[in-house]
LUMDO-365658 format. One record per residue (C-alpha): residue in one letter; x, y, z. Coordinates in steps of 0.25 Angstrom, whole numbers, padded with zeros to 4 digits. Last residue first. Layout:
A, X, Y, Z .
...
This chain:
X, 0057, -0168, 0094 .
X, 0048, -0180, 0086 .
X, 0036, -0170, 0085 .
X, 0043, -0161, 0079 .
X, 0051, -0170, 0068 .
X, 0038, -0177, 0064 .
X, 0034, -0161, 0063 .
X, 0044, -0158, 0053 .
X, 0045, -0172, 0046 .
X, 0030, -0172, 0043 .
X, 0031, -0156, 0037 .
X, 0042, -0163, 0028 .
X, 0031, -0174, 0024 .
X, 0021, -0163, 0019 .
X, 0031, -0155, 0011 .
X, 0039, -0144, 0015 .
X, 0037, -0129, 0012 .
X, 0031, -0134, 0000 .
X, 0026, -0148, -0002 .
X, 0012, -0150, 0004 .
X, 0009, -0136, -0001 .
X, 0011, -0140, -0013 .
X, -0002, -0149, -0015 .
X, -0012, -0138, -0011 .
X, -0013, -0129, -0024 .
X, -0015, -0141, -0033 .
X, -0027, -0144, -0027 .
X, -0031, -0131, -0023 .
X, -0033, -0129, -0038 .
X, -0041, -0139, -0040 .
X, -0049, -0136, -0027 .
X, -0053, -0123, -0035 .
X, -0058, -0126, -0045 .
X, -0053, -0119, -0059 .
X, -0046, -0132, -0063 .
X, -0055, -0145, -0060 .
X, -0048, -0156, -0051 .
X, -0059, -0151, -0040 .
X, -0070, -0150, -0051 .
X, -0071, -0165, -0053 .
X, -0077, -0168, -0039 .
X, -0077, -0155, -0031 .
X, -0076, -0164, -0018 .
X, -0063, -0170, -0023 .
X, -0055, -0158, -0025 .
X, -0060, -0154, -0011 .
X, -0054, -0164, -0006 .
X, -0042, -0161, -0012 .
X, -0041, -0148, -0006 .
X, -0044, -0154, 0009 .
X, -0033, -0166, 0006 .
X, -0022, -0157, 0002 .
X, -0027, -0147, 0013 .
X, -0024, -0156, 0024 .
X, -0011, -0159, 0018 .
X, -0007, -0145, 0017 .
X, -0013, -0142, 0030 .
X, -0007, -0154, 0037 .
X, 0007, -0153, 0034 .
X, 0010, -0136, 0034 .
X, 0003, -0135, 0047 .
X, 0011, -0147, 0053 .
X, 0023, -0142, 0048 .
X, 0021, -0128, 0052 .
X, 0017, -0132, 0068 .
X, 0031, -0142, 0068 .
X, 0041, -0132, 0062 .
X, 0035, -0120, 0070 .
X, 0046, -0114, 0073 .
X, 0050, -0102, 0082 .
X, 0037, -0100, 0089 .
X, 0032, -0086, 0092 .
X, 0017, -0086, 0091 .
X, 0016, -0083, 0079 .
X, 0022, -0099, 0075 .
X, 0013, -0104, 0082 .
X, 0001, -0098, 0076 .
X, 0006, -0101, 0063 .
X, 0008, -0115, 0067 .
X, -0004, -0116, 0073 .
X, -0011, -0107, 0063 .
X, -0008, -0120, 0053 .
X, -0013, -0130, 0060 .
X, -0025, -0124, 0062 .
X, -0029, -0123, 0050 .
X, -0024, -0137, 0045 .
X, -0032, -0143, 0054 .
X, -0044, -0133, 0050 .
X, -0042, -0138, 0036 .
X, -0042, -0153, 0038 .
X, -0056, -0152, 0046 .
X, -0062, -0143, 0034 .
X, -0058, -0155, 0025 .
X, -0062, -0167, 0033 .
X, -0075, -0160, 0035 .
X, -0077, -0158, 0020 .
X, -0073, -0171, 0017 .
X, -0084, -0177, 0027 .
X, -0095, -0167, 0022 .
X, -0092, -0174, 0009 .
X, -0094, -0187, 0015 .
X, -0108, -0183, 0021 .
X, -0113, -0178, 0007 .
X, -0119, -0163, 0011 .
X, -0109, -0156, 0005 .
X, -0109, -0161, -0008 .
X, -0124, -0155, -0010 .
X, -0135, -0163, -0013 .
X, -0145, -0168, -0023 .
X, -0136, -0181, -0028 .
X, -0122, -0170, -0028 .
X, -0125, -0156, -0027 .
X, -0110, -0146, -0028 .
X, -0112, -0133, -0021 .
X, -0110, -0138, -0005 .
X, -0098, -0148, -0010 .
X, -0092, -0137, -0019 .
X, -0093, -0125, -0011 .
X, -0088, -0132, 0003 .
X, -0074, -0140, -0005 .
X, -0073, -0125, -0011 .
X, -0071, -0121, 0003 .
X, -0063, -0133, 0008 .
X, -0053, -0131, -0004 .
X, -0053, -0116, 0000 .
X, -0048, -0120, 0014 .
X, -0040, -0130, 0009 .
X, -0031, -0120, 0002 .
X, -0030, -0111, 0013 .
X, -0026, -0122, 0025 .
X, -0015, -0127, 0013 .
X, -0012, -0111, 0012 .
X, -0011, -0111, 0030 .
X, -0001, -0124, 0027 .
X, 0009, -0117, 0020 .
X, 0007, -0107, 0030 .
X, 0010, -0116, 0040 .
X, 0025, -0118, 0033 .
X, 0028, -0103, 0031 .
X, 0031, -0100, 0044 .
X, 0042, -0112, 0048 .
X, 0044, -0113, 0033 .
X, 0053, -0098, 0035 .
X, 0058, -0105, 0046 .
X, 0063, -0118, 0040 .
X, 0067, -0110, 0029 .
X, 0075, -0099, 0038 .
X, 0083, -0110, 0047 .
X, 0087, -0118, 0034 .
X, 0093, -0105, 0029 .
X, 0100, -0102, 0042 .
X, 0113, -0107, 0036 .
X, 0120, -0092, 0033 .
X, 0112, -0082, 0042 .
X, 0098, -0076, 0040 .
X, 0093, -0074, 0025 .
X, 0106, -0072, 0017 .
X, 0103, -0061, 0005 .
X, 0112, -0052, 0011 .
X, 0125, -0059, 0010 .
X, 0122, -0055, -0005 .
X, 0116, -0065, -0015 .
X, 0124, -0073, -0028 .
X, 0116, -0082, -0035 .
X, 0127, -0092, -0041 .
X, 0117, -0098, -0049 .
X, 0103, -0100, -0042 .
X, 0093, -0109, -0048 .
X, 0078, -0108, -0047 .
X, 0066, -0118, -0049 .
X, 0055, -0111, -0049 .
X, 0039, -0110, -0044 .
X, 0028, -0099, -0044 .
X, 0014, -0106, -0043 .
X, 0004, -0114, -0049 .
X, -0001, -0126, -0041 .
X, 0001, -0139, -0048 .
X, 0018, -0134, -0050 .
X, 0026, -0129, -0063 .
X, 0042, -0124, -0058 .
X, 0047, -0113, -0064 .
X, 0060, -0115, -0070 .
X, 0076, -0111, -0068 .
X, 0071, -0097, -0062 .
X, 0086, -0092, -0059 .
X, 0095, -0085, -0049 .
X, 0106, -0082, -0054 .
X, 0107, -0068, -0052 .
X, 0097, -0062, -0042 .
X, 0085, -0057, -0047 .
X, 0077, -0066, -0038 .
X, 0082, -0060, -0024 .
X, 0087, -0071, -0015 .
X, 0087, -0070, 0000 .
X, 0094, -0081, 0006 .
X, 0095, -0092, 0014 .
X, 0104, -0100, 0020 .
X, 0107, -0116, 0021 .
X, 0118, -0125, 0029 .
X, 0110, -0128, 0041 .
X, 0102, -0135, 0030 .
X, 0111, -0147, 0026 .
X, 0125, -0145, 0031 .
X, 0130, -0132, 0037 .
X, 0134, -0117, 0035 .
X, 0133, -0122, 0019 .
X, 0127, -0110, 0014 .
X, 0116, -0120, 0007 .
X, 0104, -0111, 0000 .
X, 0091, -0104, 0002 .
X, 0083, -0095, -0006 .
X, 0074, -0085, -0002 .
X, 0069, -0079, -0014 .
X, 0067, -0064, -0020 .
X, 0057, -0060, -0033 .
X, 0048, -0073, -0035 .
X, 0043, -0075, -0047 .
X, 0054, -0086, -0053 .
X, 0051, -0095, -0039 .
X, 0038, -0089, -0033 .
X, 0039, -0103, -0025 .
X, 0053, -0112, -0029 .
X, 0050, -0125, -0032 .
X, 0066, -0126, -0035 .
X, 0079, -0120, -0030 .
X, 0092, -0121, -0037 .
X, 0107, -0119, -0032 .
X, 0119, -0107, -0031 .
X, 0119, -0097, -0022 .
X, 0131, -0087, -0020 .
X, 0131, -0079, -0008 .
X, 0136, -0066, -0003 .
X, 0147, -0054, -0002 .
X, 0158, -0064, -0006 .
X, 0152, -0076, -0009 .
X, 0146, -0087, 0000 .
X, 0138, -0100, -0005 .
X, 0125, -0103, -0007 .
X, 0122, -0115, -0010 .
X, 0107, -0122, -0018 .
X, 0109, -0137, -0013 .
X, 0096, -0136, -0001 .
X, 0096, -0149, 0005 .
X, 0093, -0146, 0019 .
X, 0080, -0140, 0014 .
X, 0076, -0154, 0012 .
X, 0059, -0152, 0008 .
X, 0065, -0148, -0005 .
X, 0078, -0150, -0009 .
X, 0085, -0156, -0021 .
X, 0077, -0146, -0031 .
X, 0078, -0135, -0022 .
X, 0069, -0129, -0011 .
X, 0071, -0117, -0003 .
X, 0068, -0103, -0012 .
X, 0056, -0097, -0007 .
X, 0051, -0085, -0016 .
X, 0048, -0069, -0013 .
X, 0039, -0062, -0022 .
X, 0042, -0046, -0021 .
X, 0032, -0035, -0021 .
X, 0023, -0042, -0013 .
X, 0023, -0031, 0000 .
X, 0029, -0044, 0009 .
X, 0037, -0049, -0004 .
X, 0044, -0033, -0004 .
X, 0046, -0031, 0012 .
X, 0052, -0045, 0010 .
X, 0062, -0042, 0000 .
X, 0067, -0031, 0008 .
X, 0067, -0040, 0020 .
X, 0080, -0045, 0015 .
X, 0087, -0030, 0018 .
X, 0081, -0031, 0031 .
X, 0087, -0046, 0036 .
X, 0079, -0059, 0032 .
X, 0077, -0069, 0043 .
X, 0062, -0072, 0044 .
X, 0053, -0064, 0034 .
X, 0065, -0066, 0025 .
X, 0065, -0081, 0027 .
X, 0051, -0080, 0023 .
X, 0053, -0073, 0010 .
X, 0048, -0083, 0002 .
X, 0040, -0090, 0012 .
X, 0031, -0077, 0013 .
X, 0029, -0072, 0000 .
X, 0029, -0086, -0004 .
X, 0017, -0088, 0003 .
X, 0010, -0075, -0002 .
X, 0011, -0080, -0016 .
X, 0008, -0095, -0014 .
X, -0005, -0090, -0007 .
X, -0008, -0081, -0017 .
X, -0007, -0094, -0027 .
X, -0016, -0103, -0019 .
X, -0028, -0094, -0021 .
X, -0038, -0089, -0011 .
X, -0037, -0101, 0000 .
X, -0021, -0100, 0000 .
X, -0024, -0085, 0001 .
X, -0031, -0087, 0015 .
X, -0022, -0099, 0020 .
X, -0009, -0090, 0015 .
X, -0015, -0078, 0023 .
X, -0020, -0086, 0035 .
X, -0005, -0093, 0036 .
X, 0001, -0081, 0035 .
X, -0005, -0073, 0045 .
X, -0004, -0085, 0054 .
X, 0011, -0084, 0050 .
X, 0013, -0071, 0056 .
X, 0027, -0067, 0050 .
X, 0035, -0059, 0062 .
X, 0040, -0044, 0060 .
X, 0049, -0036, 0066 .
X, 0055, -0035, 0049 .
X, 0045, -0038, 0041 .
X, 0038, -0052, 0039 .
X, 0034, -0058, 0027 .
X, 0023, -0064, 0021 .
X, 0011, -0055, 0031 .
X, 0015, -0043, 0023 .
X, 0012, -0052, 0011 .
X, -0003, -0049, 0013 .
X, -0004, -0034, 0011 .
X, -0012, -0035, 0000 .
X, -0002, -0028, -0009 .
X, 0007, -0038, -0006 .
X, -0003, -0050, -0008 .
X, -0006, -0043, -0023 .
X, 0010, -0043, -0025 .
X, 0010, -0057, -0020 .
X, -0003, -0060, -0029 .
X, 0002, -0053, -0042 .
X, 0018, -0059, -0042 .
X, 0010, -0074, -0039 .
X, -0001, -0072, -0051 .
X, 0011, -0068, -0059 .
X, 0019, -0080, -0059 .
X, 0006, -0089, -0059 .
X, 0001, -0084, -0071 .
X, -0012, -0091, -0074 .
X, -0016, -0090, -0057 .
X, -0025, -0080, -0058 .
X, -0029, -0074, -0045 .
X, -0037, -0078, -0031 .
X, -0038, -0069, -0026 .
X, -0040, -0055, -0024 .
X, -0050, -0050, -0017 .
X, -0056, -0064, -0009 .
X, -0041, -0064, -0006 .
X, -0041, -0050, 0000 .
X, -0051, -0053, 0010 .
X, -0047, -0064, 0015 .
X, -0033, -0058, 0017 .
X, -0042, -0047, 0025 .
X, -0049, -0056, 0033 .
X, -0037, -0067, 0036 .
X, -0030, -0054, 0040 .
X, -0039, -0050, 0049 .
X, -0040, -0064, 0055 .
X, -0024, -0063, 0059 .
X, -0025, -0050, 0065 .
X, -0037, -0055, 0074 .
X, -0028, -0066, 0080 .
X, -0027, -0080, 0074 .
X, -0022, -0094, 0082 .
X, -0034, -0092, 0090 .
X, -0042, -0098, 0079 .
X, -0055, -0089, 0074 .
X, -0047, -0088, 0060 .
X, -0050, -0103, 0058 .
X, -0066, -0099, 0058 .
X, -0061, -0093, 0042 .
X, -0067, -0106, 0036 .
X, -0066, -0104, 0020 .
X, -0076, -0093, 0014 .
């Protein structure tokens, strides 16, 4: 069993530990699962996460404010289980983010269905020319009578060719570069809309390349006003960025613990691993990198409960270190596992490829760099 003392911070209250408890719990139960069909094993574990109540917390209704510590102790927790219901959950969130923020009544229809996981929900923000530059986002959408034609191509896109709506943002033109973007809600049947290919990755998990063709929406569809879409991604990343760092904070938790089981089971010259001073060293370094990272994290998430309006800065720094923190705690771990640590079916092998991601999506490393450099500079 991973460290659980964190919970005793004073960023938690009791409500906060119940559910770490009971998510516990429920992941001992029923994970991890089969990843040999990717597709299906995402459709089972949001629909599984729905019936467990643990998609409630992905969303929030109408009155209601997300609790990112919540989410951050849920994605750490499933993180730890199995990478791919992690993935699930979190796009559950991010995908309908903007919704859970600024969406209207007849929009929070599709939430009520992603939060029960009787929909999946996808992100629809980069494009082939534009990844970390938002600002650069080609796909238009332009006005017609009644609504809006959208016309471009997204691509990287998570749950993209299983997932059942999309947030999608485009270029309204209200004013150059991204004051001039919206974003809309985006129903997957719509016509022309279409799954150009999937897109094959280290880690397994639902990606596409999609292009729109004269996708026609209804007024209705628009999130918010007409060029407030920069406004709703950088808030929607606002929550969603620590708990990007919160799944880093799970994965190296588990790499720690099978780090612990190798080097105290595995005998080198009559003794065990574990008591060569150098690996007690790595060990330390380690346990030391993941309480950093813990508590960076629930600082942002802290701050964030507790009524601030951005926490740009706090996020950043959450998302930066824990994913690189837990890039050197995972691999690590691969080296004290000797051959077995690149071996399938361990594992640290599969943490491996789970971990290097996250120190690109959502912004990579050197965007969360300019984000603080630019707070700290005023």
């Amino acid at each position: 069993m991973s460290d659980r003392t964190f919970l005793d911070w004073p960023f938690f209250e009791p409500r906060h530990r119940e559910l770490a408890a009971a998510l516990e719990a429920w992941c001992a139960a029923n994970l991890p699962v089969s990843h040999d069909d990717v597709d299906a094993a995402c459709k089972g574990l949001v629909a599984a996460l729905g019936d467990g109540g643990w998609l409630k917390h992905s969303g929030a209704g109408e009155g209601e404010r997300l609790d990112v510590r919540s989410l951050c102790l849920i994605r750490e927790t499933l993180a730890r289980h199995d990478g791919l219901a992690d993935f699930a959950f979190a796009m559950q969130g991010l995908g309908m983010g903007a919704v859970s923020l600024f969406g209207t009544a007849a929009q929070r229809e599709w939430l009520g269905k992603t939060r029960a996981g009787k929909a999946v929900s996808g992100f629809a923000l980069t494009e082939p020319g534009s990844g970390s530059d938002v600002a650069a986002t080609a796909t238009v959408a332009e006005r017609v009578p009644g609504g809006w034609r959208l016309s471009g191509e997204k691509t990287y896109i998570s749950n993209g060719g299983i997932a059942d709506v999309y947030v999608i943002f485009a270029r309204t033109g209200e004013a150059p570069g991204a004051k001039g973007l919206s974003a809309f809600l985006l129903p997957a049947a719509s016509k022309g809309l279409e799954v150009v290919s999937r897109i094959e990755v280290m880690a397994p998990h639902p990606l596409a390349h999609l292009r729109l063709t004269d996708v026609v929406l209804p007024d209705e569809a628009l999130i918010g006003k007409p060029g407030e879409g920069f406004k709703i991604a950088m808030s929607v990343l606002d929550v969603f960025r620590s708990t990007v760092g919160a799944a880093a904070l799970g994965f190296a938790r588990r790499a720690l613990d099978e780090a612990l089981h190798r080097t105290q089971s595995r005998r080198i010259q009559g003794q065990a691993l574990s008591e060569l001073q150098l690996v007690q060293g790595h060990l330390a370094d380690m346990a030391l990198e993941i309480d950093a990272s813990a508590l960076l994290v629930y600082r942002a998430a802290w701050t964030k409960d507790m009524g601030a309006a951005r926490v740009s800065r706090e996020a950043a720094m959450a998302k930066l270190f824990s994913t690189e923190a837990a890039s050197h705690v995972i691999d690590m771990a691969v080296q004290l596992h000797g051959g077995d640590g690149v071996r399938q079916g361990f594992a640290v092998e599969s943490l491996y490829r789970e971990i290097r991601a996250l120190r690109i999506y959502e912004g990579a490393s050197d965007v969360q760099r300019i984000v603080i450099a630019r707070s700290i500079l005023g």
